[in-house]
C-alpha positions in Angstrom: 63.0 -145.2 20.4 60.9 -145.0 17.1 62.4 -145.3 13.9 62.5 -142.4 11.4 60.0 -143.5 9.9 57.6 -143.1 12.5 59.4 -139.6 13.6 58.2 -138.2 10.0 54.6 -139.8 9.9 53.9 -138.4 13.6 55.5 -134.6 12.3 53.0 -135.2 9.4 50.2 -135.7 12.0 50.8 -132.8 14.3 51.2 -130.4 11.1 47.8 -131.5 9.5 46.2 -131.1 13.4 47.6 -127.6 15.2 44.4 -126.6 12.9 42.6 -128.1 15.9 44.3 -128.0 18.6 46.9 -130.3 19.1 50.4 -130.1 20.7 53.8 -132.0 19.8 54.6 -134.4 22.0 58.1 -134.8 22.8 57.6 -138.6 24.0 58.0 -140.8 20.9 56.9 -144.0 22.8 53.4 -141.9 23.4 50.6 -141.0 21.3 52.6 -137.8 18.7 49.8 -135.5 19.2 47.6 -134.2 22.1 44.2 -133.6 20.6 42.3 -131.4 22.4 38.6 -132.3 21.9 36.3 -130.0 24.2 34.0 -132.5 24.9 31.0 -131.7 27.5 29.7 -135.4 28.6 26.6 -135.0 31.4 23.4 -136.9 32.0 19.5 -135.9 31.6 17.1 -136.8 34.4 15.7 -139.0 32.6 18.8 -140.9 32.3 19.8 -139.5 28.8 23.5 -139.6 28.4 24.3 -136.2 26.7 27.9 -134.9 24.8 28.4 -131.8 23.1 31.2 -131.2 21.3 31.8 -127.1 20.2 33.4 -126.9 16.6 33.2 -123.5 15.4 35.4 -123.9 11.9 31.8 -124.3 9.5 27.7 -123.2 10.3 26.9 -126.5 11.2 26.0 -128.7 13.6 25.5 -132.4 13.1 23.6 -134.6 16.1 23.9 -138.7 16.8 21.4 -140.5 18.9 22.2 -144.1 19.3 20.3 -146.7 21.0 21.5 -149.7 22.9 19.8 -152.4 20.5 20.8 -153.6 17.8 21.7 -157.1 16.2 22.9 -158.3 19.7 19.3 -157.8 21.4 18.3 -160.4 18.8 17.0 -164.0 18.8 16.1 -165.7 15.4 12.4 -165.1 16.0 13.5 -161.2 16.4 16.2 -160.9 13.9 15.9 -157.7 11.6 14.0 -155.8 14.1 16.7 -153.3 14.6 17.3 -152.8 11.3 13.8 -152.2 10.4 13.3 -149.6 13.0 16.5 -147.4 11.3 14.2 -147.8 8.0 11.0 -146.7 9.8 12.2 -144.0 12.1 12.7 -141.3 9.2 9.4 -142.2 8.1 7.3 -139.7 10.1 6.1 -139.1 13.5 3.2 -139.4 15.1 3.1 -135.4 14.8 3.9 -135.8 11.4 2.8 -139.0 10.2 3.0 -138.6 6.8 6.6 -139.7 5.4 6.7 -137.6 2.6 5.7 -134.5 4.7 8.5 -135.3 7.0 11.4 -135.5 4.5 10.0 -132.5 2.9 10.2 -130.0 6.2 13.8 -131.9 7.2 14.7 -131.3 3.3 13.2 -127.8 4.1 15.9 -127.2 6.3 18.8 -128.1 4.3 19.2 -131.5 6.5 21.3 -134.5 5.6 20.4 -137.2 7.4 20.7 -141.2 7.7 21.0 -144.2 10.3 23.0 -147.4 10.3 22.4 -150.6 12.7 25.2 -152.4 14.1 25.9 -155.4 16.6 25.6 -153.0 19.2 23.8 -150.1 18.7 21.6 -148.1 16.0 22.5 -145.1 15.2 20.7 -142.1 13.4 22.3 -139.1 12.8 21.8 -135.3 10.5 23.5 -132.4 10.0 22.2 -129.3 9.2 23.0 -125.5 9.2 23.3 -123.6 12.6 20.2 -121.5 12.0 18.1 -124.3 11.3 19.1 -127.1 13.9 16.5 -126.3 16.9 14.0 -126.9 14.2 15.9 -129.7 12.8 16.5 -131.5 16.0 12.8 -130.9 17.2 11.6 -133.4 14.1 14.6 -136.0 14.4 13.4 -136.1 18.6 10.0 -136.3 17.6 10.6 -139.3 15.5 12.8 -141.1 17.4 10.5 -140.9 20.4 7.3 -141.0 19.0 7.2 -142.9 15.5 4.0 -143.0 13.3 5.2 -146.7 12.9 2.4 -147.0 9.8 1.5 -150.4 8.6 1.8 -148.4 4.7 5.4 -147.0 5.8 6.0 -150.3 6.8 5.1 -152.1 3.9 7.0 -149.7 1.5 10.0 -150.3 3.5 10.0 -153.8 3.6 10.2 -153.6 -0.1 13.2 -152.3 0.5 15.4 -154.0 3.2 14.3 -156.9 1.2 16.3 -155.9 -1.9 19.2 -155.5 0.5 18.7 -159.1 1.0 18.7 -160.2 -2.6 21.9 -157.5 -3.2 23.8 -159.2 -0.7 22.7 -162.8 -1.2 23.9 -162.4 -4.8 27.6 -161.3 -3.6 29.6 -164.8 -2.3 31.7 -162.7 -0.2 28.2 -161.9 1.5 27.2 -165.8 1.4 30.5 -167.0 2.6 30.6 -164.5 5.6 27.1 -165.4 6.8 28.0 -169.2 6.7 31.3 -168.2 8.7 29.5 -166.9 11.5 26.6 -169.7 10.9 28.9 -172.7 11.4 31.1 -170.5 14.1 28.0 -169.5 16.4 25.0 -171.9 15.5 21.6 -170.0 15.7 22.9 -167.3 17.8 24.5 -166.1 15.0 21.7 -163.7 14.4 23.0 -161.6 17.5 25.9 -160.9 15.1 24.5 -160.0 11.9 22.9 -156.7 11.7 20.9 -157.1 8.4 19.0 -159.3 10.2 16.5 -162.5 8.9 14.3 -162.6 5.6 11.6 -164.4 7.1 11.2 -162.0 10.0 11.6 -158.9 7.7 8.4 -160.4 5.7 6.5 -160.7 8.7 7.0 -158.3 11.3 4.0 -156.0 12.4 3.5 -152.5 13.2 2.5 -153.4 16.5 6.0 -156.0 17.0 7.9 -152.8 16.2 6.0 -150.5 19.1 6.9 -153.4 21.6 10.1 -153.8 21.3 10.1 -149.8 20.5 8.4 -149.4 24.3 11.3 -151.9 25.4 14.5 -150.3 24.1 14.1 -147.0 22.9 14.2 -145.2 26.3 16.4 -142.5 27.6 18.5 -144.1 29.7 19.0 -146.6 26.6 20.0 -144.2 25.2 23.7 -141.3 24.2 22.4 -138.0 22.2 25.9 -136.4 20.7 25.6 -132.7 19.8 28.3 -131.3 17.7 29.5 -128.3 15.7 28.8 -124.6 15.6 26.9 -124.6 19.5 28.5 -123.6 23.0 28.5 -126.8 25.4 25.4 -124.1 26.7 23.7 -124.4 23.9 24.5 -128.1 23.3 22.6 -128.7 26.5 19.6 -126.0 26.3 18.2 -128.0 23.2 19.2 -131.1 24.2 17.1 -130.7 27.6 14.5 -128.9 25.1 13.5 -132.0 22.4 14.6 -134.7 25.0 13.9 -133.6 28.2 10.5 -135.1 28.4 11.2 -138.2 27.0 9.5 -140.4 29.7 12.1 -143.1 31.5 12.0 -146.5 31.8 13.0 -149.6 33.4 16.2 -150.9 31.9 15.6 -153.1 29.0 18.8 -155.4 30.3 18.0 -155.4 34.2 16.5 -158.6 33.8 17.4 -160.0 29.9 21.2 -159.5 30.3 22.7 -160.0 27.0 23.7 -163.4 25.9 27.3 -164.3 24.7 26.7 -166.3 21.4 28.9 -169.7 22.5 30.7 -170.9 19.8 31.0 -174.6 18.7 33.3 -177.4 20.5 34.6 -178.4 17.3 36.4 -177.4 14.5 34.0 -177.3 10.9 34.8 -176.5 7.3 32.7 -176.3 4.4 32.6 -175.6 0.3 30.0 -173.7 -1.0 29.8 -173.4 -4.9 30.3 -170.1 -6.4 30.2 -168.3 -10.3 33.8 -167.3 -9.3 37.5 -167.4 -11.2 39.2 -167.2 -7.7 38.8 -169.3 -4.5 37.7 -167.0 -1.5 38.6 -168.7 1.7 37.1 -167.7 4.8 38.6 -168.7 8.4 37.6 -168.0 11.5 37.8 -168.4 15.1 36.8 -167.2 18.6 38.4 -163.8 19.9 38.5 -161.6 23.0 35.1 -159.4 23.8 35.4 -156.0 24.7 33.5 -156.8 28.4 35.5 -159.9 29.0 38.9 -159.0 27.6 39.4 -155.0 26.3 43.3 -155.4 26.8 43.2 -158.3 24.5 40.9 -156.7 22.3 43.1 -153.6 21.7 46.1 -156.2 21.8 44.8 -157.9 19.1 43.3 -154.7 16.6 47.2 -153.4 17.1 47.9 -156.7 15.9 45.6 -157.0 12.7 47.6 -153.1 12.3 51.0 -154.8 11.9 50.1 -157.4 9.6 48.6 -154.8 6.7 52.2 -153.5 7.0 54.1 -154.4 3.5 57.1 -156.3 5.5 55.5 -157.7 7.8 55.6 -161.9 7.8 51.8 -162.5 6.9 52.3 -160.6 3.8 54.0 -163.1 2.7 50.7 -164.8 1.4 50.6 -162.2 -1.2 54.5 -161.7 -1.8 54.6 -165.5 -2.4 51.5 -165.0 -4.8 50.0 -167.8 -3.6 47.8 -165.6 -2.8 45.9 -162.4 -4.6 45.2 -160.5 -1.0 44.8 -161.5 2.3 43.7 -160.1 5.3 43.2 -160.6 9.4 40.7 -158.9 10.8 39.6 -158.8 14.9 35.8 -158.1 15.0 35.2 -157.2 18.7 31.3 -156.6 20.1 30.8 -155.9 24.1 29.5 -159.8 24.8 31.7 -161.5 22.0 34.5 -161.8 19.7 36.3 -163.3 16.7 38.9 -163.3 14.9 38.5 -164.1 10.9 40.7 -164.4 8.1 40.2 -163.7 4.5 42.0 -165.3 1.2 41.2 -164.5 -2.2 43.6 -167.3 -4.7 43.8 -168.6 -7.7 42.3 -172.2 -7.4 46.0 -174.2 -8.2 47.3 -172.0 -5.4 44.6 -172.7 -3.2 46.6 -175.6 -1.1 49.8 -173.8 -0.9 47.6 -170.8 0.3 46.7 -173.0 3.4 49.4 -174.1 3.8 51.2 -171.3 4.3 48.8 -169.5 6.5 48.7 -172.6 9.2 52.5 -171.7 8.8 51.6 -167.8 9.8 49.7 -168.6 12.3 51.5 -170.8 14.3 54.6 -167.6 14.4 52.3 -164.8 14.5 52.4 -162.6 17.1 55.4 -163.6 19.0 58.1 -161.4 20.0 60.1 -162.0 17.4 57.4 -161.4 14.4 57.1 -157.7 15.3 60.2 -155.6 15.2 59.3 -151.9 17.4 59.3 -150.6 14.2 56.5 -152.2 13.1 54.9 -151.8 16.2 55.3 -148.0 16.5 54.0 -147.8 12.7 50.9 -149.9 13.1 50.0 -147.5 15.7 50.8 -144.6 14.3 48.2 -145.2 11.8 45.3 -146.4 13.7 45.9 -143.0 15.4 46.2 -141.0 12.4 42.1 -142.6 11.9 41.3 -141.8 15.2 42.3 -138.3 14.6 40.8 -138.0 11.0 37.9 -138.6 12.5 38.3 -136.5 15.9 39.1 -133.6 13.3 35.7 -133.9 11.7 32.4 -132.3 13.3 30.2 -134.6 11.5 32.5 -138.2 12.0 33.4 -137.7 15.6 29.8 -137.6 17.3 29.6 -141.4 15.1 32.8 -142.0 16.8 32.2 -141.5 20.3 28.5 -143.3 19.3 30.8 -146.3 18.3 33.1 -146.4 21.7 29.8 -145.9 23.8 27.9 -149.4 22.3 26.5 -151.8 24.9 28.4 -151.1 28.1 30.8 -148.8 27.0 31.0 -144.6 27.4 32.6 -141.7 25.8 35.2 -142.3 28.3 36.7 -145.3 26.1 36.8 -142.3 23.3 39.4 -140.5 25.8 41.4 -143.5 26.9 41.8 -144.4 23.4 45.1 -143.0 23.0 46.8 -144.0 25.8 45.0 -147.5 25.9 47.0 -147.7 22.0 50.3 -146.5 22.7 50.4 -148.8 26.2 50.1 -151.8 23.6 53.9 -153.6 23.9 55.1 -156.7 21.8 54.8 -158.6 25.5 50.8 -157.8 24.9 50.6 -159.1 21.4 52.6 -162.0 22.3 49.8 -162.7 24.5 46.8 -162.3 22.4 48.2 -164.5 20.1 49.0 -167.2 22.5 45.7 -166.9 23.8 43.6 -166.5 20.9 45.6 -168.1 17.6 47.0 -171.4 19.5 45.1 -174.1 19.2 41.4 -173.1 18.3 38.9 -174.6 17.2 38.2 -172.8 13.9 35.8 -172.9 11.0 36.6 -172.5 7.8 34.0 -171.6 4.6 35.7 -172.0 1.3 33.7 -170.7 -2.1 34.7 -171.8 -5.7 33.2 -172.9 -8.7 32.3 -176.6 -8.7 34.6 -177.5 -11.0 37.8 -176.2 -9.6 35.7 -177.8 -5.6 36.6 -181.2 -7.7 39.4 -180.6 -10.1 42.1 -179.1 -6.6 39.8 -181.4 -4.6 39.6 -178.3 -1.8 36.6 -179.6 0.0 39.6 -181.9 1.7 41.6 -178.7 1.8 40.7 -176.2 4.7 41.6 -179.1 7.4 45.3 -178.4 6.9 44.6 -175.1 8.6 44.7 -176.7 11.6 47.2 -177.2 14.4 
């Protein structure tokens, strides 16, 4: 039985949700609300995997097309394709070539619009009135079929994913990150960093783009997410309309399966200098994959959950102040894994930070460091996001994007629930075992030189271990 606690936050819950359908469930040891998302999943014959979602509560209706590429498809001679393509694809179509005209008519039609790439997918979305979206849609299919790809375009918007390099290179946080996943997964770190590689962002061609275009973005590549102010009818009539004809293809993984990035035999830690009061400290270590391990992967994002919570043993970094914040994180791809985490300290504190973490660690997770309290509250707000973002027309199409990825389907949207309230402290006990005993880890430290020398921390991240 859950605490009071919990009772109160899952009443809270089912209040904010009856708006859209939910029930009470009378089960405290299950999910507190059934949320009742109409959701009409079917496939094109083209291969085109197709959702519509009805949402009648505004005039709108918002669409996601994501495409199985992504930072994962990439080798360092190909990194920062991906992310170039969701900078080119708004930028007209070969109907429409110029990229001016084409913001103009989706502008026209009162259209928001953007695109983000990820480890596992790219993903462009809009949302636009009711009355306008068959006109709407017809330029967004256009594009993402058909791209002018223009050497100008192109030129213009290497200009600017360029400056998202120099932005980010000037942050440490940024630095110290891309060094963690450099020293945990070599060169095949690329296949985890979506922003990609300067060097092949300066020289990738208009014609480099409409290869890998040809390769990847194809139908049955491919999930088109229709939702908002639209019968499943509807949904379906324009879907077949703008993406009917799209022209199948052989699949780009039949045979170039995706590799899983290995990650190095032995343990590493490094100092980089930074123009910083604090001392950011970085760890890291391999983690379950959603192909490989999903139990351990939901096992161990419940666990991440619990140790936010304000009594919970790991916040004891910051109780102690040793420590100005820390965080664990699980990030969790379809072919790979890790678990990282995060210390921001004053630099006389920076030891006894360590210290205390390799402490942490070697506890976390059992049995006995989660109470069912805990438990029941850490998942009671990871559902309290998933249904924030179920309530929302123009978030949940992203959201059943995000469960689809490489390998996935909407499916894992459905099974979310459940999978999340089956999670027990037996589970967590066994992530941990599995994945925070005895690891070879890597560790990235950043400071100012002088506080490097004065606490003499480039000897300091070692004690992390075992």
């Amino acid at each position: 039985m859950h605490a009071i606690k919990s009772v109160e936050m899952r009443c809270l819950y089912a209040f904010v949700l009856v708006a859209v359908g939910c029930a009470v469930d009378p089960f405290l040891d299950q999910p507190p609300v059934t949320l009742q998302v109409p959701i009409s999943s079917s496939t094109l014959p083209n291969g085109l995997a197709v959702s519509v979602v009805p949402n009648h509560g505004a005039p709108l209706v918002s669409a996601v097309l994501a495409v199985g590429m992504g930072a994962s498809i990439e080798d360092a001679t190909t990194a920062g394709y991906s992310h170039m393509f969701e900078h080119m694809i708004f930028q007209g179509s070969q109907s429409v070539p110029s990229s001016v005209e084409f913001a103009n008519r989706l502008a026209a039609l009162g259209t928001r619009r953007n695109a983000t790439t990820g480890v596992d997918r790219v993903t462009y979305y809009f949302t636009t009135e009711t009355r306008t979206a068959d006109e709407a849609l017809g330029l967004f299919a256009d594009a993402l079929q058909r791209p002018a790809l223009l050497a100008e375009a192109l030129d213009k918007e290497r200009k600017v994913v360029l400056a998202e390099f120099d932005l980010n290179e000037a942050q440490p946080d940024f630095v110290r990150y891309r060094e963690m996943l450099r020293a945990l997964y070599g060169e095949q770190s690329t296949r985890l960093h979506a922003l990609g590689s300067r060097e092949v962002v300066q020289t990738v061609t208009p014609d480099m783009l409409r290869a890998a275009h040809a390769t990847f973005y194809v139908p049955n590549n491919a999930l088109l997410v229709l939702s908002g102010d639209l019968t499943v009818d509807e949904g379906n009539a324009l879907a077949q309309r703008h993406f009917g004809a799209w022209p199948t293809a052989a699949d780009p993984f039949a045979t170039r399966p995706l590799p899983t990035p290995t990650p190095v035999a032995v343990s590493t830690f490094s100092a980089l200098d930074a123009d910083i009061e604090t001392v950011e400290i970085s760890v890291a270590w391999p983690g379950p994959s959603g192909r490989d391990d999903p139990a351990g992967a939901f096992a161990g994002a419940v666990l991440a959950s619990v140790t936010m919570l304000g009594d919970h043993s790991f916040r004891a970094l910051v109780h102690s102040q040793a420590a100005y914040s820390a965080s664990l994180q699980l990030n969790t791809t379809h072919s790979v894994g890790y678990v990282a985490v995060n210390i921001s300290t004053p630099p006389q504190f920076a030891r006894a930070s360590l210290r205390s973490l390799h402490d942490i660690l070697q506890r976390l997770g059992e049995v006995s460091d989660v109470s069912d309290e805990q438990l029941a509250t850490a998942k009671d707000r990871m559902f309290a996001t998933f249904l924030q973002s179920s309530s929302d027309a123009m978030q949940l199409p992203q959201l059943l994007a995000a469960q689809w990825g490489h390998g996935g389907s909407v499916d894992s949207y459905r099974a979310y629930a459940d999978a999340l309230y089956a999670v027990d402290r037996a589970d967590i006990q066994a992530f941990a075992r599995r994945y925070l005993r005895d690891r070879v880890h890597v560790g990235v430290l950043s400071a100012r030189p002088d506080n490097l020398s004065l606490h003499s921390l480039h000897t300091a991240l070692p004690e992390l271990l075992p």
